[in-house]
C-alpha positions as CSV (number, residue, x, y, z in Angstrom):
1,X,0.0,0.0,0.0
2,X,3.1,2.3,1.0
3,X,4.2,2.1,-2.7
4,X,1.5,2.6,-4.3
5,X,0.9,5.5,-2.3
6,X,4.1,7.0,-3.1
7,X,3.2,6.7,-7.0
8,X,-0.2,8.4,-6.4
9,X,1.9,11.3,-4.6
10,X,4.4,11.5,-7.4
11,X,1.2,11.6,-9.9
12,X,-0.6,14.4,-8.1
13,X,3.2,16.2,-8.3
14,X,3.4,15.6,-12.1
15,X,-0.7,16.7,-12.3
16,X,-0.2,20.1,-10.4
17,X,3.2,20.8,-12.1
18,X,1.4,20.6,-15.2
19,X,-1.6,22.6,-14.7
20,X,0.9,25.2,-13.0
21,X,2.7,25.3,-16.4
22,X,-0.6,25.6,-18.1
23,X,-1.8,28.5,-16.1
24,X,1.4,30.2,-16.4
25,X,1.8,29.7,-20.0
26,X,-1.7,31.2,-20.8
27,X,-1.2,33.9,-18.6
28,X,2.4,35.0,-20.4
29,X,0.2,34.2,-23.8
30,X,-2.4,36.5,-22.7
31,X,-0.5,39.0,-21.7
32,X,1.6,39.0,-24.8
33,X,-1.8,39.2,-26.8
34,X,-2.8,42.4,-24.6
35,X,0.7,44.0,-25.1
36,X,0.8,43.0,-28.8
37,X,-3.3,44.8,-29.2
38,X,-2.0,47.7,-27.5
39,X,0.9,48.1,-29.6
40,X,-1.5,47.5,-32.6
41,X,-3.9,50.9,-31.3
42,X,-1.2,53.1,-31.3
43,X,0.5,52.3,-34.6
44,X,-2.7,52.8,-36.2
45,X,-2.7,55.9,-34.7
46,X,0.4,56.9,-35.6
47,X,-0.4,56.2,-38.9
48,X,-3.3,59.0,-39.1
49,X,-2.2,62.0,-36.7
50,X,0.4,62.8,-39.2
51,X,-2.3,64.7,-41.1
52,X,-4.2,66.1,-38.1
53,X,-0.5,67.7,-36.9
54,X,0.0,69.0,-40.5
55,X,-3.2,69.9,-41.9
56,X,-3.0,73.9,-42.8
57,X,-6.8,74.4,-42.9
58,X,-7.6,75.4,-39.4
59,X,-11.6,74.9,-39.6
60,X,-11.2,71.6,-41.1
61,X,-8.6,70.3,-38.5
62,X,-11.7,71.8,-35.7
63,X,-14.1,69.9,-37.6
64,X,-11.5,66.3,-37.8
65,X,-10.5,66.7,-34.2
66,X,-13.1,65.6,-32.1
67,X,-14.4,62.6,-34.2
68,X,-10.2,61.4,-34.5
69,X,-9.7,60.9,-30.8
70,X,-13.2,59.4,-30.5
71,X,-11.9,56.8,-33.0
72,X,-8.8,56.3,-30.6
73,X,-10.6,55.9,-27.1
74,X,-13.2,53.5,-28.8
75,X,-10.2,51.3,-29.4
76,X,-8.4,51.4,-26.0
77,X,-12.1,51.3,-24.6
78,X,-12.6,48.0,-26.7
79,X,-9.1,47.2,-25.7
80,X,-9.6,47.2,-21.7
81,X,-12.6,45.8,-21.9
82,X,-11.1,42.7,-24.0
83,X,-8.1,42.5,-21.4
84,X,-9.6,43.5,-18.3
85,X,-7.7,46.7,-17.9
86,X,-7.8,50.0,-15.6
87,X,-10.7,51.7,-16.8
88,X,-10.1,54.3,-14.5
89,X,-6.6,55.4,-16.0
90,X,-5.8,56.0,-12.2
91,X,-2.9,53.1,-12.5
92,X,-0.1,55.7,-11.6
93,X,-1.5,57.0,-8.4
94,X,-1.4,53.3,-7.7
95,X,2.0,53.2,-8.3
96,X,2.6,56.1,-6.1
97,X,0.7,54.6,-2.7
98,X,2.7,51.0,-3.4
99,X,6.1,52.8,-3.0
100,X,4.6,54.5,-0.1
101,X,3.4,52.1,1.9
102,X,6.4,49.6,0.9
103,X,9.4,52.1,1.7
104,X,10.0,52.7,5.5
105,X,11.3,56.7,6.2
106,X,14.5,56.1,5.1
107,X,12.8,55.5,1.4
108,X,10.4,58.0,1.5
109,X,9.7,59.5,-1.5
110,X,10.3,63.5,-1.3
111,X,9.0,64.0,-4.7
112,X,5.8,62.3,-4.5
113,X,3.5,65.2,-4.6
114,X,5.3,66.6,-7.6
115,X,4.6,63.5,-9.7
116,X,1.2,63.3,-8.4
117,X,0.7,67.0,-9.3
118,X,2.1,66.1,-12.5
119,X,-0.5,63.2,-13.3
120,X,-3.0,65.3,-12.0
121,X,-2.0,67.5,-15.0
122,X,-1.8,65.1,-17.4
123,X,-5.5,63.9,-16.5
124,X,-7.1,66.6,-17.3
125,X,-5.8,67.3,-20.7
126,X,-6.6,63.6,-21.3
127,X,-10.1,63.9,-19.9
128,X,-10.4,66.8,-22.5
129,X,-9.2,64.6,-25.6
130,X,-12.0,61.8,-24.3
131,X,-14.7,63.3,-23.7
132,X,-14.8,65.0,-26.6
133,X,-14.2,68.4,-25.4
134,X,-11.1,69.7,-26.5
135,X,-11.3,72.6,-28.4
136,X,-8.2,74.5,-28.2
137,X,-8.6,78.8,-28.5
138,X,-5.7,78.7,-30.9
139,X,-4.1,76.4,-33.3
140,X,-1.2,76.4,-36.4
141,X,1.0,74.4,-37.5
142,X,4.4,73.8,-39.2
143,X,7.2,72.0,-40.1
144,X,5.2,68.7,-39.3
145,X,4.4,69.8,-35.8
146,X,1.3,71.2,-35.0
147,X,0.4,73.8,-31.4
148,X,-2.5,74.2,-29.9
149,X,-3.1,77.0,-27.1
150,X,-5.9,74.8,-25.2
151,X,-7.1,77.3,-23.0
152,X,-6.6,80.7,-22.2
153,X,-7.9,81.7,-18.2
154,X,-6.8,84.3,-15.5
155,X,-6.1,81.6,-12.6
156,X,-4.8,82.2,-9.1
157,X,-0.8,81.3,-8.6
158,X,0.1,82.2,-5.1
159,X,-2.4,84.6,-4.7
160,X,-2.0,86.3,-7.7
161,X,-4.3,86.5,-10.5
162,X,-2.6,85.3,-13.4
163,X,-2.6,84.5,-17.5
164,X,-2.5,81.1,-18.1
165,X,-1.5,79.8,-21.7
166,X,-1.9,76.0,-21.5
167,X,-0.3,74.5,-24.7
168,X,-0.2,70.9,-26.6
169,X,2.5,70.3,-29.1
170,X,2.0,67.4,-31.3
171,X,4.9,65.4,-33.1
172,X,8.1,66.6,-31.6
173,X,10.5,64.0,-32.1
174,X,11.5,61.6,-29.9
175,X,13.2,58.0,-28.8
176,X,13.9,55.3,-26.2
177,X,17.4,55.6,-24.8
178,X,18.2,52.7,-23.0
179,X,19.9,53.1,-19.9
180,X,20.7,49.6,-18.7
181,X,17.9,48.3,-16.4
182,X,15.8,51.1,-17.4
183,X,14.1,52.8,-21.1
184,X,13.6,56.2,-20.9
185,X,11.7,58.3,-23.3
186,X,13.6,61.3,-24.4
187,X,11.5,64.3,-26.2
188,X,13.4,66.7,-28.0
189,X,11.7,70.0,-28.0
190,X,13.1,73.3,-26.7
191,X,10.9,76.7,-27.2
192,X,12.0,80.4,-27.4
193,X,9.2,82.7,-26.9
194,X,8.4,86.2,-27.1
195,X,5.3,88.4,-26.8
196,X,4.8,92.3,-27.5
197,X,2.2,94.4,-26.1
198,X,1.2,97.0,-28.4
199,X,-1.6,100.0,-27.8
200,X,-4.1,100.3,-30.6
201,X,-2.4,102.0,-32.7
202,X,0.7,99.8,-33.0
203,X,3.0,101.4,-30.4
204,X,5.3,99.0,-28.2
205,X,4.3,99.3,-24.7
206,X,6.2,96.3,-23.7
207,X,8.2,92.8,-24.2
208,X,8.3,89.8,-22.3
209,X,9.7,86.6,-23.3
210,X,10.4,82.9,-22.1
211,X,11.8,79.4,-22.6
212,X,10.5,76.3,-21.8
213,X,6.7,76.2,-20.2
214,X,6.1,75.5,-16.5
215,X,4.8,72.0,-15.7
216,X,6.5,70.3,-19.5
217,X,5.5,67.2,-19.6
218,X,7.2,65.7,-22.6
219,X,6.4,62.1,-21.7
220,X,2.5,62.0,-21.0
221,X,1.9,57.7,-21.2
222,X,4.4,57.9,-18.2
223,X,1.5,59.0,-16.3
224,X,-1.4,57.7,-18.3
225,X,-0.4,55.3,-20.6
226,X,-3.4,55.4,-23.1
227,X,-3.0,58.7,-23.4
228,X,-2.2,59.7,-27.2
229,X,1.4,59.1,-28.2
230,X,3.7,62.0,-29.1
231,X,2.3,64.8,-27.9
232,X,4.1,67.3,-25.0
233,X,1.8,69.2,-22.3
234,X,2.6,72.7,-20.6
235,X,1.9,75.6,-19.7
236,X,2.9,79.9,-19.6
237,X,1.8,81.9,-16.5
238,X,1.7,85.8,-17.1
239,X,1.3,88.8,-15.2
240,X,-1.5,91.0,-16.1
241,X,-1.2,93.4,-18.7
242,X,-1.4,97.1,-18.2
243,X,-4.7,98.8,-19.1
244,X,-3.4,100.7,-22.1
245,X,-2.1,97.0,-24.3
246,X,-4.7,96.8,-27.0
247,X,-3.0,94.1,-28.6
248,X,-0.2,91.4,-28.2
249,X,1.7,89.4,-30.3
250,X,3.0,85.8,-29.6
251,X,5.8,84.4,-31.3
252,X,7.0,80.9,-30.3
253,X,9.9,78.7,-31.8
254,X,9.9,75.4,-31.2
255,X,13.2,73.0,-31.8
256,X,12.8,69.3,-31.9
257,X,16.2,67.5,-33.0
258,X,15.7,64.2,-34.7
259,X,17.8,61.3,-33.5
260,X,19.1,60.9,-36.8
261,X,20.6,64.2,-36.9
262,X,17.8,66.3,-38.5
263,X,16.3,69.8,-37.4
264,X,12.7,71.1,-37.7
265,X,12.6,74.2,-36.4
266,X,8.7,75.6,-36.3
267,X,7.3,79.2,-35.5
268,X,4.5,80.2,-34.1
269,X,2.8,83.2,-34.6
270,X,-0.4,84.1,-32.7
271,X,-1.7,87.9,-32.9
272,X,-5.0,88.6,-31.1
273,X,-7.0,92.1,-29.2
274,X,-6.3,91.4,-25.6
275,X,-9.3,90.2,-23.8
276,X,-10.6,92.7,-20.8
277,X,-9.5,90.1,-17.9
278,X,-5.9,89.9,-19.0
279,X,-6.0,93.7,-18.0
280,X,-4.8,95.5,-14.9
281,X,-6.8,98.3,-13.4
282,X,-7.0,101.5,-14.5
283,X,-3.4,103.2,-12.6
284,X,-2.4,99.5,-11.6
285,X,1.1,98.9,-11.9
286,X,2.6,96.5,-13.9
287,X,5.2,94.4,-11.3
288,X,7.9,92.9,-12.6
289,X,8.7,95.6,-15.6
290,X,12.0,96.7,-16.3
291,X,13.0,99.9,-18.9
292,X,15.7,99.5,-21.5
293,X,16.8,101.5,-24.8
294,X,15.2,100.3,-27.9
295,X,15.4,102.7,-31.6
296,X,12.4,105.0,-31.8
297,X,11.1,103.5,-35.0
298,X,11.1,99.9,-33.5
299,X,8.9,101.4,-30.5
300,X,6.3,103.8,-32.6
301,X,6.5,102.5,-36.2
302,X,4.3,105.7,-37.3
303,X,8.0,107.4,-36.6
304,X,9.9,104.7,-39.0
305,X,7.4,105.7,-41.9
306,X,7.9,109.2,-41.6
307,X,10.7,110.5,-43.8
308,X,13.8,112.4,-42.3
């Protein structure tokens, strides 16, 4: 009886083993199928934003862009619901409480309401682009990239009422640089950006200019990763303007290097009549301004076309 028990208990081994295998097997194969679907969604996207970056006609691309991403999130809708995935998009924040609760105070991460105020960011542009509400104030493109200004509002930064430009830039290159143990995604896009303040007729009141936007995120699928490849998020805060700007001029240069040596370098142009909220009070100060020498003709063009 003793031996044939110890054949039923190497049986039972052998019949566990296998279905362990099994199970493990069509996990990996399942997983690969997800991974491979996934992979599929974006290519395809890939494949069609190259005319929503470059399309010149500015009412058409306002009429395509709304029904394009719907195409998109149908898919990765489809796709989590084939695969079981996080409808919620909230797999980040996840991340952020495991490392929490798993790291003692000697591991504590010092940084982990930056990156949470960064996904917090990045949610709400991507709530715009799936609900169907994105509509950006502004739009151009060129040289294969196109920027939107998505919104435009006077918001509260420390206390202080302030213009906030919040931008999207599609198609700036990009690449995986492998770093051992880790990928990283490296965006190549630096901007150069200037606006003048003019009074109605022409005259410059004032210049300001900047570089990079506060809060770039050039990486968004770090935080969301269904959100819409290749695009980079940020924003411009500005001080009010005085009450006398009639109208301003934006001018921003964006240059993405290609990792196979090539340039694009893109300008932006955006003029518009500055909105009555962007505008200090009547005898407000303008904080911040500093004087310097600039020609006479540069300042009051109605000078340069006057003959000598």
């Amino acid at each position: 009886m003793k031996r044939y028990f110890g054949v039923l208990v190497l049986v039972a081994g052998v019949l566990l083993a296998s279905v362990m295998s099994y199970r493990s097997a069509s996990t990996k194969a399942k997983e690969a199928q997800r991974d491979a679907d996934f992979q599929r969604i974006q290519t395809e996207y890939l494949e069609r934003v190259g005319w929503m970056r470059a399309n010149p006609d500015e009412a058409k691309y306002r009429e395509e862009v709304k029904p394009f991403f719907k195409a998109y999130f149908d898919q990765v809708d489809e796709h989590l619901t084939r695969y079981g995935g996080n409808k919620q998009f909230d797999a980040y924040l996840a991340e952020l409480e495991k490392r929490s609760s798993e790291g003692g105070k000697e591991k504590k991460d010092d940084r982990a309401g930056d990156r949470k105020a960064f996904y917090e960011y990045t949610r709400k542009v991507f709530d715009l682009l799936r609900e169907g509400r994105y509509q950006p104030v502004w739009t151009a493109t060129d040289r294969g990239m196109r920027l939107d200004v998505v919104s435009s509002d006077v918001v509260m930064v420390l206390g202080k009422p302030q213009i906030r430009l919040q931008l999207a830039l599609w198609g700036a290159q990009r690449s995986v640089k492998d770093e051992g143990k880790v990928k990283k995604m490296v965006t190549s896009a630096s901007f150069d950006t200037v606006w003048k303040l003019t009074d109605a007729k022409g005259k410059l009141l004032g210049e300001m200019r900047g570089a990079d936007p506060s809060m770039k995120i050039d990486y968004p699928e770090r935080f969301i990763a269904e959100f819409p490849p290749q695009m980079l998020l940020g924003h411009y805060d500005l001080d009010l303007m005085p009450a006398e700007v009639a109208k301003i001029e934006m001018t921003i240069h964006v240059s993405s290097h290609a990792s196979t040596g090539g340039d694009a370098a893109a300008s932006y142009v955006w003029k518009l009549d500055v909105p009555s909220d962007w505008k200090l009070g009547a005898g407000e100060k303008w904080e911040g301004a500093t004087q310097e020498e600039r020609p006479e003709e540069e300042i009051d063009p109605a000078k340069a076309a006057k003959p000598n």
